[in-house]
C-alpha positions as CSV (number, residue, x, y, z in Angstrom):
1,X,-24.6,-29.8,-92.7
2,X,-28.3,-31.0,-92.2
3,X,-28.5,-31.9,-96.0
4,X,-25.2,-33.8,-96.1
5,X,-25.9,-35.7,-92.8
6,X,-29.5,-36.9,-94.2
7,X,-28.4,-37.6,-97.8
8,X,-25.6,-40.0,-95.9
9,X,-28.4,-41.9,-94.1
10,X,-31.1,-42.4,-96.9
11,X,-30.8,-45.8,-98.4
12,X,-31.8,-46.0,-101.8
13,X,-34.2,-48.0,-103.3
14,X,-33.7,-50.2,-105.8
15,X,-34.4,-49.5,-109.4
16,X,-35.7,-51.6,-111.8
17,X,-34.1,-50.9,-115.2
18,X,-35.6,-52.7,-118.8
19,X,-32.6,-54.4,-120.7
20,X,-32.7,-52.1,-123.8
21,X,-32.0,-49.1,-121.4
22,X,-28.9,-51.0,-119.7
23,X,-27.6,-51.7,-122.8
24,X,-27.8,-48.1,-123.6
25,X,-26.4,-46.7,-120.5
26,X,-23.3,-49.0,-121.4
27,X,-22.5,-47.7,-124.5
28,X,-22.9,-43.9,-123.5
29,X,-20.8,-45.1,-120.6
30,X,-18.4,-45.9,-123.4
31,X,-18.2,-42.9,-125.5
32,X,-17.5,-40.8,-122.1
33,X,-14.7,-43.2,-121.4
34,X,-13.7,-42.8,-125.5
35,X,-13.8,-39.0,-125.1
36,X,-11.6,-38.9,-121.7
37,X,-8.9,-41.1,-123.2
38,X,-9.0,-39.1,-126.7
39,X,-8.5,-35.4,-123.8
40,X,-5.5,-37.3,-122.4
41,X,-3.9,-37.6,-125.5
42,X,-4.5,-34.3,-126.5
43,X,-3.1,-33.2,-123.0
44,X,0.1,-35.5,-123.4
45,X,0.7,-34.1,-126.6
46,X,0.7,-30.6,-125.5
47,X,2.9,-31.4,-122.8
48,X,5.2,-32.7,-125.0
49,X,5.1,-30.2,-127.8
50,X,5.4,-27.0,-125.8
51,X,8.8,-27.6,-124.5
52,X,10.0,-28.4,-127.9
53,X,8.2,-25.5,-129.4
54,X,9.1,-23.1,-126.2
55,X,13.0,-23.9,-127.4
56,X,12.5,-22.9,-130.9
57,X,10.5,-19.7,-130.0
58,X,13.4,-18.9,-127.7
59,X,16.0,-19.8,-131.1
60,X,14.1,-17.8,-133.4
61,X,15.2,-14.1,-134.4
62,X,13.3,-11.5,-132.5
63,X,11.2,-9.3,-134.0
64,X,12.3,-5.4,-133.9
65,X,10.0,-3.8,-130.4
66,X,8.9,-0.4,-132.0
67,X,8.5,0.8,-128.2
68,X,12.6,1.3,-129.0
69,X,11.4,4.2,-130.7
70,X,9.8,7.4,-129.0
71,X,8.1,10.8,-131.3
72,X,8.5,13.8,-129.9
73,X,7.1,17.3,-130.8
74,X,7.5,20.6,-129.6
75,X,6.6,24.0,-130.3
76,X,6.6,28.1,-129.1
77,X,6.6,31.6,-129.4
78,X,9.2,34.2,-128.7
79,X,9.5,38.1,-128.7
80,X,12.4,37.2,-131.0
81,X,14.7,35.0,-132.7
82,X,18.4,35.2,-131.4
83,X,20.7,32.8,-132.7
84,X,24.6,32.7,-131.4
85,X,23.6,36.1,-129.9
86,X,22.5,38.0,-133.4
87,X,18.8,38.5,-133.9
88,X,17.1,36.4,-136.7
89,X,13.7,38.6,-136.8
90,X,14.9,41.8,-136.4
91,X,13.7,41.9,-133.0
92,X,10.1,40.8,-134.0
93,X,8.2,37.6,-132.6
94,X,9.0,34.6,-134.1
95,X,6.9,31.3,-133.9
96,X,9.0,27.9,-133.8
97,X,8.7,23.9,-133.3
98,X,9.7,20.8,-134.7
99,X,9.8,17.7,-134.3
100,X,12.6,14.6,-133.3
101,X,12.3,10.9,-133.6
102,X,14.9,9.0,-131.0
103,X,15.6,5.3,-130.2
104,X,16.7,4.1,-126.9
105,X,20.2,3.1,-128.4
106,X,21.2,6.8,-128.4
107,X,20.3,7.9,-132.6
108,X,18.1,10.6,-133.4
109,X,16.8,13.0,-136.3
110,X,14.6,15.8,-136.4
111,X,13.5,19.2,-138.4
112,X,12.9,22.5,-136.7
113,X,11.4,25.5,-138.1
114,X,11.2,29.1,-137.4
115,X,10.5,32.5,-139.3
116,X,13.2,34.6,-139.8
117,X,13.9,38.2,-142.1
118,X,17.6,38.4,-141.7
119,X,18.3,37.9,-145.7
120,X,15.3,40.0,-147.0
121,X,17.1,42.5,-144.3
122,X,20.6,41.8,-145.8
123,X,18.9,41.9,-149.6
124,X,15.8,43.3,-150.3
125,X,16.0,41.9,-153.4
126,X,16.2,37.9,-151.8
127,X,12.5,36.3,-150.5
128,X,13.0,33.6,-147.7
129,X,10.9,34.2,-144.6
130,X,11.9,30.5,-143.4
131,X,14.7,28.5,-141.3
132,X,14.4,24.7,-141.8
133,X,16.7,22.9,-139.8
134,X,17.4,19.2,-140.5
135,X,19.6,17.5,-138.3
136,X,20.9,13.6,-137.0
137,X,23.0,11.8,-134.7
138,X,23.7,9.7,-132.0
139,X,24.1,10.2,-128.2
140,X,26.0,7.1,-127.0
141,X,26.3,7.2,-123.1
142,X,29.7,7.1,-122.2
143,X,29.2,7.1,-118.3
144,X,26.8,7.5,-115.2
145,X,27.5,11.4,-115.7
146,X,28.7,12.0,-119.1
147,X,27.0,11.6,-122.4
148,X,28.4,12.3,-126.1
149,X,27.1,13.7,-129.5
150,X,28.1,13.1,-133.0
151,X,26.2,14.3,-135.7
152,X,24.9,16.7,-138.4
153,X,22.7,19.6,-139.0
154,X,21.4,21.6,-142.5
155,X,20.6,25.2,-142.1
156,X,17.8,25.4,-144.8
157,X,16.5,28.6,-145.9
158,X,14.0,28.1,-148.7
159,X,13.2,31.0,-150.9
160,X,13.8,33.3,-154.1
161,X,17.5,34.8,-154.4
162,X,18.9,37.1,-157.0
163,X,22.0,36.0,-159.3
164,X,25.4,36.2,-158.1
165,X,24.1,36.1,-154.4
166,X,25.6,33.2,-152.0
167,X,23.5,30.9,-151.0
168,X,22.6,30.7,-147.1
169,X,22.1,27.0,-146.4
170,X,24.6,25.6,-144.1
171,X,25.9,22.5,-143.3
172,X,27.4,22.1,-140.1
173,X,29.0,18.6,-138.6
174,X,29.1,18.6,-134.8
175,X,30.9,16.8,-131.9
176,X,29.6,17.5,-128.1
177,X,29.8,16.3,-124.7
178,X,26.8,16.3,-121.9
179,X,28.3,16.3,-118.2
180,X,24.8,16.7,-116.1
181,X,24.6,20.7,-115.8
182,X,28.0,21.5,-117.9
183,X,27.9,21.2,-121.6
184,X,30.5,21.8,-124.4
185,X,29.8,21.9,-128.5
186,X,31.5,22.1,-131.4
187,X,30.5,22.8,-134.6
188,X,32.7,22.8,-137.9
189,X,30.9,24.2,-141.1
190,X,31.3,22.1,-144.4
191,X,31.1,24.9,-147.1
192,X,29.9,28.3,-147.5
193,X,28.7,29.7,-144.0
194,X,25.2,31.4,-143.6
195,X,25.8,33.7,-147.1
196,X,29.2,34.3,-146.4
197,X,31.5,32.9,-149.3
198,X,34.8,31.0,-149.1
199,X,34.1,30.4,-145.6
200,X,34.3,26.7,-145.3
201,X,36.0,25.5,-142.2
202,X,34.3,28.6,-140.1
203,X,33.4,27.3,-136.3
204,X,31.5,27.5,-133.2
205,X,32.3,26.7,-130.1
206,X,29.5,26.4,-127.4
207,X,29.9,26.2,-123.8
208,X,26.8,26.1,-121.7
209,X,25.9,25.7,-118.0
210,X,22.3,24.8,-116.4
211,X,21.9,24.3,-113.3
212,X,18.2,24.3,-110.8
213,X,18.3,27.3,-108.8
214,X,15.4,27.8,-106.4
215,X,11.6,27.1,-106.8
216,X,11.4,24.7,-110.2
217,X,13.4,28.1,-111.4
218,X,16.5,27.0,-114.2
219,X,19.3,29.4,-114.5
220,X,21.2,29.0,-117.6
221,X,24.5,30.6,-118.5
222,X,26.2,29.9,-121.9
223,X,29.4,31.9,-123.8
224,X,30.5,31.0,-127.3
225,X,32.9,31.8,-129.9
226,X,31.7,31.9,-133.8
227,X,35.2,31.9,-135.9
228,X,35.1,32.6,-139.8
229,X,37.5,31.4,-142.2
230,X,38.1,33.5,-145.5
231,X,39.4,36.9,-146.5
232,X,36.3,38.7,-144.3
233,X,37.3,36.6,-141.6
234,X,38.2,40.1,-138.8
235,X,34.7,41.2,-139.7
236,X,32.5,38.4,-139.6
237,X,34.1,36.6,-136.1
238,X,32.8,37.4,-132.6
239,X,31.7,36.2,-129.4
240,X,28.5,35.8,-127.8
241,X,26.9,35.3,-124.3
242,X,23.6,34.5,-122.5
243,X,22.4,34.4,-119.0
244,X,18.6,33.0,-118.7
245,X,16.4,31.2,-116.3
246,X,13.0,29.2,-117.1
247,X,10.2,27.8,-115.1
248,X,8.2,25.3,-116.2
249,X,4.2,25.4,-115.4
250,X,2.5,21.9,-116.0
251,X,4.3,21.7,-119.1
252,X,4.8,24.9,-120.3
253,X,8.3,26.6,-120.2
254,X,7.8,30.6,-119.7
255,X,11.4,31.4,-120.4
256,X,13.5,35.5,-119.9
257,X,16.7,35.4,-121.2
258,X,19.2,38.4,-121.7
259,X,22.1,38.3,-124.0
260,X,24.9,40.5,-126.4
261,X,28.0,40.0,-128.3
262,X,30.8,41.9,-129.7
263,X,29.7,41.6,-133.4
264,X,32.0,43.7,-135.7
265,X,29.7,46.4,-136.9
266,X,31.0,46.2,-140.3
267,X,29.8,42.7,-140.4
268,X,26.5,42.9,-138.7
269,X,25.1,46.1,-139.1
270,X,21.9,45.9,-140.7
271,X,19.4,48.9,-141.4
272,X,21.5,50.9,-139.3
273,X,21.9,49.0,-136.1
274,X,24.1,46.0,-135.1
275,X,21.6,42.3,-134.9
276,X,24.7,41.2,-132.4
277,X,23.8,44.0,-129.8
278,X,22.4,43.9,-126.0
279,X,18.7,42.1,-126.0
280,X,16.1,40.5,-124.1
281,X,14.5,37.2,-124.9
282,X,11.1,36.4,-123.6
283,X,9.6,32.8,-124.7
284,X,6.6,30.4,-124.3
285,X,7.3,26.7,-125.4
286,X,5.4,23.6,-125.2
287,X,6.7,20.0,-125.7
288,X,4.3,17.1,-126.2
């Protein structure tokens, strides 16, 4: 305040300027004046232009957001391999994970993977130690509580057979509907069914409850039907059941699952003991 109030009463003296110097001063004073109106053109252009090139940016195509799309991986360990209730590993540990790729629109693919010895247990004489499962589809949202699934899975089992021994990859088209905690799955087989000739058209039906229980605890309860087609049809269908519960731990799922079916023993019997019997399933899995 003291400044301003003495600048304010100071009168200036006047300055003597030589003629060459004024004539100076003037023509910098006119290349400042040059340069302001040469800015406001500039200024009025862009005013004018942005508009007009706002409208065609807002015309143009968009370009595909790759945020759509969303990697995910996962992968675990469990004391064994049951799969629609008949061990894969013959009760040995099995070590799992796969991958998916999804898009927010509902469509999805991925591969899974898992060791398995059922076929060098049905044939000693076939080497495949591996399941490769390759699957896609599409999860449209059909409401606030129910979702749908269309899609298809290959069973691929990799390895060295012997002649005159069916194949085991399966192809499997499936149809299922997600209501919150209740579930429901069917699955129809497009040709020969895990080994098992003439068995196109076999089935399974998959019916599965989950539901929070107490303490970040999940129970889980599921009962399906696996129907063959074919002439070994009464020896090769059966039903299967699970009740489970998980926990997960900062992003680890410990997992204790117990489950049976009544597998024909003629059909499943292998080294002298039914796959399809009474068992428990302990398992560790990480997603990330």
């Amino acid at each position: 305040m003291i400044r301003r109030h003495q600048e304010k009463h100071q009168q200036p003296q006047p300055e003597l300027v030589p003629l060459g110097q004024r004539r100076l001063r003037r023509a910098q004073l006119a290349g400042v004046a040059g340069l302001a109106t040469l800015a406001a053109s500039v200024l009025l252009a862009i005013a004018v232009v942005t508009p007009a090139q706002a409208e065609e940016n807002a015309n143009a195509t968009p370009v595909a957001d790759t945020s759509a799309l969303h990697l995910a991986g996962n992968i675990g360990v469990v004391s064994q391999y049951v799969f629609r209730g008949t061990t894969q590993t013959n009760q040995k540990p099995a070590l799992q994970g796969g991958f998916d790729l999804t898009h927010d629109n509902g469509l999805y693919a991925g591969v899974w993977l898992s060791n398995i010895s059922w076929i060098s247990d049905t044939n000693p004489a076939a080497s495949a130690s591996l399941e490769a499962d390759i699957y896609g589809g599409w999860k449209p949202v059909l409401s606030d509580w129910l979702n749908g699934d269309i899609g298809v899975l290959h069973y691929a089992y990799p390895g060295s057979y012997p002649d005159g021994m069916t194949h085991p990859d399966t192809t499997e088209l499936y149809l299922g509907l997600d209501a919150k905690w209740i579930a429901f799955k069917y699955s129809y087989s497009t040709g020969n069914t895990f080994g098992n000739a003439d068995t196109r058209g076999s089935s399974y039906a998959d019916l599965s409850l989950t539901h929070e229980l107490f303490a970040g605890i999940t129970g889980l309860a599921h009962i399906g039907r696996q129907h063959y087609t074919g002439p070994n049809a009464a020896n090769l269908s059966y039903t299967d059941w699970k009740l489970g519960m998980s926990r997960d731990f900062s992003g680890y799922v410990l997992g204790l699952a117990y489950t049976g079916s009544n597998a024909p023993d003629a059909g499943y019997t292998l080294r002298g003991k039914n796959i399809g019997r009474n068992q428990w399933i302990a398992s560790l899995n990480k997603s990330f």
